[in-house]
TIMILO-55636 format. One record per residue: residue number from 1; residue in one letter; y, z, x of N, C-alpha, C in turn. Coordinates in steps of 0.05 Angstrom, whole numbers, plus 5000, padded with zeros to 4 digits. Atoms other than C-alpha are relative to their C-alpha. Layout:
REM residues N
NUM:A:Y:Z:X:Y:Z:X:Y:Z:X
...
***
This chain:
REM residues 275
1:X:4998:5024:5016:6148:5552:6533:4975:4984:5000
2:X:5022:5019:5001:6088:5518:6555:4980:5016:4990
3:X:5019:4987:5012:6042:5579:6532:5010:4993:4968
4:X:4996:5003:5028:6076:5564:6461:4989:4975:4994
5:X:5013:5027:5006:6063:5493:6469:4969:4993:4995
6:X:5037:4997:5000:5984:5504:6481:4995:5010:4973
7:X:5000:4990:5019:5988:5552:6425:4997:4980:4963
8:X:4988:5023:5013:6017:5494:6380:4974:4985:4999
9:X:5026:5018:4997:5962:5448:6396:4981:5009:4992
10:X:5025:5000:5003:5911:5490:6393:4986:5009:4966
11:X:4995:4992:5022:5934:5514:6319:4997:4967:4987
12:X:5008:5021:5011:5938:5444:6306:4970:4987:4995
13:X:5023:5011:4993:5884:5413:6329:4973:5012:4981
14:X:5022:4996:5016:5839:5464:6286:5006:5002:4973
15:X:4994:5009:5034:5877:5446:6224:4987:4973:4995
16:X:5001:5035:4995:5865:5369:6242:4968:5007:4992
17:X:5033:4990:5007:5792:5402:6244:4990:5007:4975
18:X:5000:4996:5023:5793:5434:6183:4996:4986:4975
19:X:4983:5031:5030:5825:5379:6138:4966:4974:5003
20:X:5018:5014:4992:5770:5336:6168:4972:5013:4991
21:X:5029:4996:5009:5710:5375:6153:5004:5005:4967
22:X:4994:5003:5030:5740:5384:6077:4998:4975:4987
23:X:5009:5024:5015:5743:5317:6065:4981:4994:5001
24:X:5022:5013:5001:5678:5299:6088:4982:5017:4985
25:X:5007:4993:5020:5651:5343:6044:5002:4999:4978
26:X:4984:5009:5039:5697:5321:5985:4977:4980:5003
27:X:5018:5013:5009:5663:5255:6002:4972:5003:4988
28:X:5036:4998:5008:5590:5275:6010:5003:5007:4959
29:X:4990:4990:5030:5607:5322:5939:4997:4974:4985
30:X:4989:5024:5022:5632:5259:5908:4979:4977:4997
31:X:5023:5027:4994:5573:5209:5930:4979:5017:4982
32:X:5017:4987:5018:5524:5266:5902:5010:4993:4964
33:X:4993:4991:5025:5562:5272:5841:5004:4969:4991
34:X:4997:5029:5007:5566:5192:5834:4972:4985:4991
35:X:5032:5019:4997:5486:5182:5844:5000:5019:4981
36:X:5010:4990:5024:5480:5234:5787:5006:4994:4983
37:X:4993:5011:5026:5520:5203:5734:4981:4974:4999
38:X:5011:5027:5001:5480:5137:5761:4968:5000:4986
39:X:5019:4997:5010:5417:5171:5744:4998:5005:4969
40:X:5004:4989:5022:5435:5200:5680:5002:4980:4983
41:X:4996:5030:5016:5465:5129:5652:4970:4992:4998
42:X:5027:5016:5004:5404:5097:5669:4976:5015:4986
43:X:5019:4992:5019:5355:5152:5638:5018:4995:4975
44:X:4991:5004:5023:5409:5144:5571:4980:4974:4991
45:X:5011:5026:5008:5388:5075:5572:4968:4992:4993
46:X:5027:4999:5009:5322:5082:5579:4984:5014:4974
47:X:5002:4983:5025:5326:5124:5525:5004:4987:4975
48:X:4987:5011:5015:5360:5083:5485:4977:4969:4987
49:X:5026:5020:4996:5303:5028:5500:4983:5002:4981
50:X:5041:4980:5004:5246:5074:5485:5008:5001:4964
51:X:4998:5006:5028:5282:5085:5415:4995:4972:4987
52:X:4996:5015:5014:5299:5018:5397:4971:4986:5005
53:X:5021:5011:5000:5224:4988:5414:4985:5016:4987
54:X:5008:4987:5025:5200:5049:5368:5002:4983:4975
55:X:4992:5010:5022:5236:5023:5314:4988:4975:4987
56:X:5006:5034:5005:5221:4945:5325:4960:5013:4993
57:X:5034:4993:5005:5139:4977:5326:4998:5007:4971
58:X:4998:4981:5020:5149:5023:5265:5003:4978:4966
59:X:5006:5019:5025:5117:4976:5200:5020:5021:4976
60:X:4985:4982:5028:5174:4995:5134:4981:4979:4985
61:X:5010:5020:5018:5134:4970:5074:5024:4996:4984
62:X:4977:5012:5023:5183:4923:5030:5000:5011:4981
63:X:4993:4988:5023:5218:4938:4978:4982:4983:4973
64:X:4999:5029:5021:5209:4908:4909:5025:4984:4996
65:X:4981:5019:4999:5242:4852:4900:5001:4979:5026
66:X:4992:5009:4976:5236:4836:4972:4981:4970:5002
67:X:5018:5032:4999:5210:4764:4988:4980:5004:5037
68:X:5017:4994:4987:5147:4775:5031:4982:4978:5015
69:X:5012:5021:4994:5105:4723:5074:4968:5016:4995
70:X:5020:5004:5002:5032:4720:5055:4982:4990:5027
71:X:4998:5014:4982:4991:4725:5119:4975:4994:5001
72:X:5035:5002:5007:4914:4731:5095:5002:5010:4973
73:X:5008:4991:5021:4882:4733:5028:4974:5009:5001
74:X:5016:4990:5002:4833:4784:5020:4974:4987:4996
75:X:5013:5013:5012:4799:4769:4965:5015:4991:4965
76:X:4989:5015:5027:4817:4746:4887:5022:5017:4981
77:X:4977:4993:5015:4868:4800:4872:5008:5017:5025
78:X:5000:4990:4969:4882:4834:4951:5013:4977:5011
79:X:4983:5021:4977:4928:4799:4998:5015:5021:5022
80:X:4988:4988:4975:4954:4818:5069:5022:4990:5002
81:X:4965:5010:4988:5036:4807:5087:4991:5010:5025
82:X:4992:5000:4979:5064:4798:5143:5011:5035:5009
83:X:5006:4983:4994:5067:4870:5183:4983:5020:4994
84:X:5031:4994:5002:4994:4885:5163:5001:5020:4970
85:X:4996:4983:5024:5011:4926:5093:4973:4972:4978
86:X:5021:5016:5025:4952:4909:5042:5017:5002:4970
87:X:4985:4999:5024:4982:4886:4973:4976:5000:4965
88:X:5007:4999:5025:4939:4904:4903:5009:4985:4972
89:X:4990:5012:5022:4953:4855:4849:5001:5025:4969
90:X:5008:4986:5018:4969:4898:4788:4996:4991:4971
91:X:5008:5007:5024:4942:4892:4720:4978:4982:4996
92:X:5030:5022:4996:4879:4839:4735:4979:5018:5021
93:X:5024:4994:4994:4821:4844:4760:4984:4978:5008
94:X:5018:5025:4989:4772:4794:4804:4977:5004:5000
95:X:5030:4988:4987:4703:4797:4820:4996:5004:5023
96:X:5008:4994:4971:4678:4826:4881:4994:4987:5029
97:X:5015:5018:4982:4668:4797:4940:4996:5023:5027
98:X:5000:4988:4986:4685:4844:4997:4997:5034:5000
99:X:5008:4985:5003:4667:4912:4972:4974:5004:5013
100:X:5029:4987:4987:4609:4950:5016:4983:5001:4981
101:X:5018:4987:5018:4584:4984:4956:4995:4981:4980
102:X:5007:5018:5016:4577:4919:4912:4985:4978:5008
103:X:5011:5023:4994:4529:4860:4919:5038:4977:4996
104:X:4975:5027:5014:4588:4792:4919:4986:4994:4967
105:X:5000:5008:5036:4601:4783:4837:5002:4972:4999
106:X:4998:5034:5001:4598:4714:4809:5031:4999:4991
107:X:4980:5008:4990:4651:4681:4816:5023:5018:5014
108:X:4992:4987:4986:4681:4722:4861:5005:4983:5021
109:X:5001:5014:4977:4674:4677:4916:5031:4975:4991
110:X:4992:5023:5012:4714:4618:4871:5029:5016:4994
111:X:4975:4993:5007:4774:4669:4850:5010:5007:5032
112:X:4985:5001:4957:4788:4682:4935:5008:4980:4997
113:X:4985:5032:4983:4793:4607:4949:5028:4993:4982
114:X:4974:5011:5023:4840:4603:4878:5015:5024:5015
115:X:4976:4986:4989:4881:4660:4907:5018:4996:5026
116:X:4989:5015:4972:4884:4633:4982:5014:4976:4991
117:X:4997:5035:5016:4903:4554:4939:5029:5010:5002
118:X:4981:4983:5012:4955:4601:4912:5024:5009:5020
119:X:4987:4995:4998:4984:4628:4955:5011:5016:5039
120:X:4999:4997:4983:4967:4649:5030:5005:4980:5023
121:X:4985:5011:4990:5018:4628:5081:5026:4993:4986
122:X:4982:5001:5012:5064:4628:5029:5027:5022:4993
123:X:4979:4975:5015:5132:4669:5013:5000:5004:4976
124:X:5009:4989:5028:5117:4710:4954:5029:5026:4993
125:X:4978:4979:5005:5170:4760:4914:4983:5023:4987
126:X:5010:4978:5016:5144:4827:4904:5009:5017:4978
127:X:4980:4984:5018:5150:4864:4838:4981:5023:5002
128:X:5009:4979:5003:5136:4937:4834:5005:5017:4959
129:X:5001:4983:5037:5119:4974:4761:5010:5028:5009
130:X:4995:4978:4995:5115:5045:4770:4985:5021:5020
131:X:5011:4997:4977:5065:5064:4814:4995:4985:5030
132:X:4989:5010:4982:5076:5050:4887:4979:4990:5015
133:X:5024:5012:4982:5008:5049:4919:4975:5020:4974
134:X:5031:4981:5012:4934:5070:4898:4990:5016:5018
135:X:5006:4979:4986:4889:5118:4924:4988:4986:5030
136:X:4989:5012:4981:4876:5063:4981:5012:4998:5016
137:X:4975:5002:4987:4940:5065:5001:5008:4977:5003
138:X:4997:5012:5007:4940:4999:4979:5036:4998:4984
139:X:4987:5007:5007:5015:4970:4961:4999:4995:4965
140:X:5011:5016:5026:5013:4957:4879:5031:4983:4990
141:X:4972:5018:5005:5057:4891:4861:4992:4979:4985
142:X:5010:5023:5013:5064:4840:4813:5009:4976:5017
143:X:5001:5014:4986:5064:4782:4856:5012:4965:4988
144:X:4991:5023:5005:5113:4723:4845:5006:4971:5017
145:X:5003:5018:4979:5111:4652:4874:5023:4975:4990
146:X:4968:5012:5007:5189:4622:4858:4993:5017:4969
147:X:5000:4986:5031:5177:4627:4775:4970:5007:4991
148:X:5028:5011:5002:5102:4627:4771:4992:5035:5012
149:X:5015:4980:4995:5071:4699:4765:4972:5000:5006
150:X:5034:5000:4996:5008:4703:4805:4981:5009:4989
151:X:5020:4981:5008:4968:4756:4772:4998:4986:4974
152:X:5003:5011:5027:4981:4719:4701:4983:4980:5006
153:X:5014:5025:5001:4962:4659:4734:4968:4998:5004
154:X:5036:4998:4999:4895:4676:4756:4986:5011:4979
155:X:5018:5005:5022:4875:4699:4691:5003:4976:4982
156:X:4998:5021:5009:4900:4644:4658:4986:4982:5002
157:X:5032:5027:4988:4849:4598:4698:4977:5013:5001
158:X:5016:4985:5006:4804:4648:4682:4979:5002:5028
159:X:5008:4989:4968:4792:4672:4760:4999:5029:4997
160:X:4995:4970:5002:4811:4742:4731:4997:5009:4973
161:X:4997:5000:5033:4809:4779:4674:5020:5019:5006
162:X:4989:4981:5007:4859:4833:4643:4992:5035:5012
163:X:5027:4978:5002:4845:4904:4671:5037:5019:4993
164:X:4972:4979:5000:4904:4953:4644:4996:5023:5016
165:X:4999:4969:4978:4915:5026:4692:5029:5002:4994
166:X:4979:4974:5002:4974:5066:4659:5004:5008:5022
167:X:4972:5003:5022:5030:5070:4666:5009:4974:5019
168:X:4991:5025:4996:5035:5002:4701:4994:4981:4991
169:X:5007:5021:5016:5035:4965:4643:5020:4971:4994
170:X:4978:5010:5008:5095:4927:4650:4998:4963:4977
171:X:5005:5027:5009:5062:4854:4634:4983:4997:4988
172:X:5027:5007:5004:5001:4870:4609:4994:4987:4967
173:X:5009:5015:5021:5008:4839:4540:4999:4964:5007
174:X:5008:5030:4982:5023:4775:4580:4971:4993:5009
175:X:5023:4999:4980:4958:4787:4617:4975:5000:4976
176:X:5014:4995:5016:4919:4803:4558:4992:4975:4978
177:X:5005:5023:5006:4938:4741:4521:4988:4973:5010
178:X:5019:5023:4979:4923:4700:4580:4977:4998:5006
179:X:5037:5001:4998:4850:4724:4578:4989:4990:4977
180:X:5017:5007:5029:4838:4707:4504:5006:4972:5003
181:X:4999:5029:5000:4866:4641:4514:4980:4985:5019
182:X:5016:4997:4979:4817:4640:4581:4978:4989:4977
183:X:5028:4992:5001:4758:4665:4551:4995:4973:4969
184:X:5001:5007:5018:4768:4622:4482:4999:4966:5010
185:X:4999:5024:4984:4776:4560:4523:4976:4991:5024
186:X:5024:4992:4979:4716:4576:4571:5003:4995:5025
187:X:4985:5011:4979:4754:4576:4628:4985:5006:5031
188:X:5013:4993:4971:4724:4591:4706:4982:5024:4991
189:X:5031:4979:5006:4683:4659:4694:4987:5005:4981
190:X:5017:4997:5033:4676:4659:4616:4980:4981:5003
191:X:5022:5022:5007:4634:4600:4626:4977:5007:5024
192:X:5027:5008:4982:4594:4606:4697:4990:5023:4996
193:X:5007:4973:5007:4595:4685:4679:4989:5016:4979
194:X:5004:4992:5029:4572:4681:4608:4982:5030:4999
195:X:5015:4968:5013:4516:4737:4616:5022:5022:5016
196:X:4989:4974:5000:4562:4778:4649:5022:5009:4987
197:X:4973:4996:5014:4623:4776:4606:4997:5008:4976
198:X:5006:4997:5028:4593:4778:4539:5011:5023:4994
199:X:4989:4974:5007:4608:4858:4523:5027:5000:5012
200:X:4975:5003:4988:4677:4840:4555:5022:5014:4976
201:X:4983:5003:5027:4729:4868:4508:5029:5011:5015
202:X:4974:4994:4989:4808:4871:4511:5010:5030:5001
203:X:4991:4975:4988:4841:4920:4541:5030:5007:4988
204:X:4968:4992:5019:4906:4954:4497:5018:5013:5022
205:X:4973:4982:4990:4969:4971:4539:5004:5031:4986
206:X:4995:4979:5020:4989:5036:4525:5006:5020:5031
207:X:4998:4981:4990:5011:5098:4559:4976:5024:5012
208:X:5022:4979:5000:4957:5140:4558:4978:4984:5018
209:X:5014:5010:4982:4896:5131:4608:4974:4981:4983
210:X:5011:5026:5003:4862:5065:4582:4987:4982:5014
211:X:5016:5029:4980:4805:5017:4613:4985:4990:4984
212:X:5025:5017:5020:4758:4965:4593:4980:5029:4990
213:X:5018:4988:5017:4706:4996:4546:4971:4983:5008
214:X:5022:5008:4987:4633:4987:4578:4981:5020:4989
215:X:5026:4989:5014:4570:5005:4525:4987:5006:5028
216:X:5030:4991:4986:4524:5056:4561:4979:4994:4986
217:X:5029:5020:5010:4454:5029:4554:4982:5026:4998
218:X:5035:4987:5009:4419:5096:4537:5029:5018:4983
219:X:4987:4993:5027:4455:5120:4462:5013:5031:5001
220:X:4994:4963:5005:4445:5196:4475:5021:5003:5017
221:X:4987:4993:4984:4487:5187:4540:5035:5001:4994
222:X:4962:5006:5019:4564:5199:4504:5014:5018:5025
223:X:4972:4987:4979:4594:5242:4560:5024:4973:5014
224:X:4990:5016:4981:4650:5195:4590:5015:5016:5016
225:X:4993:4989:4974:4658:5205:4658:5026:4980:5008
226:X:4968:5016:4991:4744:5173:4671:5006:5008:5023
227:X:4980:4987:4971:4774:5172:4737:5032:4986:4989
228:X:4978:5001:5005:4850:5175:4720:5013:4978:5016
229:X:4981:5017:4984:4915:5139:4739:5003:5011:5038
230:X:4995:4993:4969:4916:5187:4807:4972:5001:5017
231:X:5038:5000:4981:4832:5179:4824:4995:5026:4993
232:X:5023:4978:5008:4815:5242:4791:4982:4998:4984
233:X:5022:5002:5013:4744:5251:4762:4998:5017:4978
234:X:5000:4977:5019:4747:5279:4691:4985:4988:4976
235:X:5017:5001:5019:4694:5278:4636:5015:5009:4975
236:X:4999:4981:5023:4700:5286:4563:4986:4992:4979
237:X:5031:5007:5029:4656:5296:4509:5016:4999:4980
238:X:4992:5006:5028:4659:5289:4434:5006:5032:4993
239:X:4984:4974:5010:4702:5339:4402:5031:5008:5020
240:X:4958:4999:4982:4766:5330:4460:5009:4984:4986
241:X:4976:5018:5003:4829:5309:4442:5001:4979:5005
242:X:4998:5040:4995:4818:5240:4481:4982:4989:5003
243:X:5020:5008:4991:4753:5238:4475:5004:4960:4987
244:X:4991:5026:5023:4767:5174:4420:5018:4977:5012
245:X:4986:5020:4990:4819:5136:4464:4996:4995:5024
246:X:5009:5000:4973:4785:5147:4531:4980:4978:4995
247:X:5023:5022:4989:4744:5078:4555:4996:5006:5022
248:X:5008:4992:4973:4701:5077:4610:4997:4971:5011
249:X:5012:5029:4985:4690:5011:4663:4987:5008:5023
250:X:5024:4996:4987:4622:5020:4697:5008:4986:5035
251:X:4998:5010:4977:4646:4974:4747:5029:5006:5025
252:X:4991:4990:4990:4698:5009:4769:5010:5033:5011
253:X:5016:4967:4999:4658:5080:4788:5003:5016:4974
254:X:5008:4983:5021:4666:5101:4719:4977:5008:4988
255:X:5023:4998:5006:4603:5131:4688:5003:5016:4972
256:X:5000:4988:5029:4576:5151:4621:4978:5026:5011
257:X:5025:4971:4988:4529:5227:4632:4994:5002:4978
258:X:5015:4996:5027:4481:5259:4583:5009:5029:5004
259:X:5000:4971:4994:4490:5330:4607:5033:5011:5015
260:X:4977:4992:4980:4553:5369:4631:4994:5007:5027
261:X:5011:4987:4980:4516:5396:4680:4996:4972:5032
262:X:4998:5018:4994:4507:5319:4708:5016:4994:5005
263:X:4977:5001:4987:4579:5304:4702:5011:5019:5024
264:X:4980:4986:4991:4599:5360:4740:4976:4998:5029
265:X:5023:4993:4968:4534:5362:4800:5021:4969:5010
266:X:4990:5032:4988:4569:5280:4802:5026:5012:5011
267:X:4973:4997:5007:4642:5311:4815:5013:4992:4990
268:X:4980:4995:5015:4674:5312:4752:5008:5017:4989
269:X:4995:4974:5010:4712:5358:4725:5010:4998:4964
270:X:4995:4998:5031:4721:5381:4643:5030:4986:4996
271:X:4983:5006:5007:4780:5351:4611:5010:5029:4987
272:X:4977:4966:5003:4836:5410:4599:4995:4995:4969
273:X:4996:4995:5020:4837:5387:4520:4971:5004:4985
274:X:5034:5003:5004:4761:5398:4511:4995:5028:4992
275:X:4998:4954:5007:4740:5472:4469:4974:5004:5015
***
């Protein structure tokens, strides 16, 4: 009886053992497996972080329509919004000021301060025509300030003139009128700009690729050299299809050539309706 009793005990005693080193391994198990969900939450989150401070970084340019804060003005048709996107006034045209490749134009200096007067630091409503940006990467918008269209307005005070670029013509007979009334009135550049405006002539809306018209100064030279609505360089002589509705504006890299051979050493290329 007492050898059974020992027996008993000692059967026990290494169950009591057993049970005991199981659990403490459930625990440990369970503490591991507790610090790993703790880690994995916390990389989620961090994850989750790392996205959402992407996002807040990540400039969307506005829509049209969207009401935009004004946070620098370039210069007399250029303005900077708020998350650094450059905005292109469309359908006008300023004089130079900040271009490398240009001396500052006259009054150039006088249509900035009228554009900054206008309108920097101010909420502006952007309108979009049909093209979205230029070859820049310039924003293109008609620029509204409550009812008061900016781009009209600066030719209107004759800070700008008319410049049409197909197929965002949406206003441009607005724009066009507002220069004749300008220039007929002698308004800011028709008057301090007289020698440079003189050969000025209006610019016709229209579908088709249209710019100011700028006399080359040597007769024989008839090639016109057009850079299109997308910045391609294409020449065409007399006897194309557009040769007749194609204008050229010197001041904005267009050129007149005497030789094909000239247009094309310049990189331009033949117009497709040309025999």
């Amino acid at each position: 009886m007492l050898i059974q009793n020992k027996i008993l005990y000692i059967i026990g005693g290494g169950a009591i053992l057993v049970i005991g080193i199981f659990i403490g391994l459930s625990f440990g198990n369970g503490k591991d497996n507790q610090q790993q969900e703790q880690a994995t939450a916390i990389s989620f989150v961090d994850e989750i972080a790392s996205t959402t401070a992407d996002a807040t970084n990540t400039i969307v340019a506005p829509q049209s329509g969207e009401l935009v804060k004004v946070t620098r003005v370039i210069d007399g048709d250029t303005i900077e919004i708020e998350g650094g996107e450059h905005v292109r006034y469309i359908g006008i045209d300023t004089p130079e000021t900040v271009d490398p490749r240009k001396p500052v134009q006259c009054f150039g200096i006088e249509a900035s301060k009228k554009n900054k007067e206008l309108v920097e630091g101010k909420v502006v409503r952007l309108e979009k025509d049909i093209t979205d940006r230029d070859k820049y990467n310039r924003l293109l918008r008609y620029i509204w300030l409550g009812d008061t269209l900016i781009n009209q307005e600066l030719v209107a005070e004759g800070y700008a003139k008319s410049y049409s670029y197909p197929p965002d013509v949406k206003y441009q007979d607005k724009f066009v009128a507002a220069e004749k009334k300008a220039r007929e009135d002698k308004l800011g550049l028709w008057t301090a700009c007289a020698s440079d405006t003189t050969s000025a002539t209006t610019i016709i809306p229209s579908t088709t690729n249209t710019t100011i018209q700028t006399p080359t100064s040597n007769p024989s030279c008839t090639i016109k050299g057009n850079i299109s609505a997308t910045g391609e360089k294409i020449y065409h002589m007399q006897g194309c299809g557009s040769y007749a509705k194609t204008t050229i504006d010197t001041s904005h890299g267009e050129k007149w050539f005497c030789t094909e051979a000239e247009a094309q050493s310049a990189g331009w290329r033949k117009a497709l309706n040309c025999p």
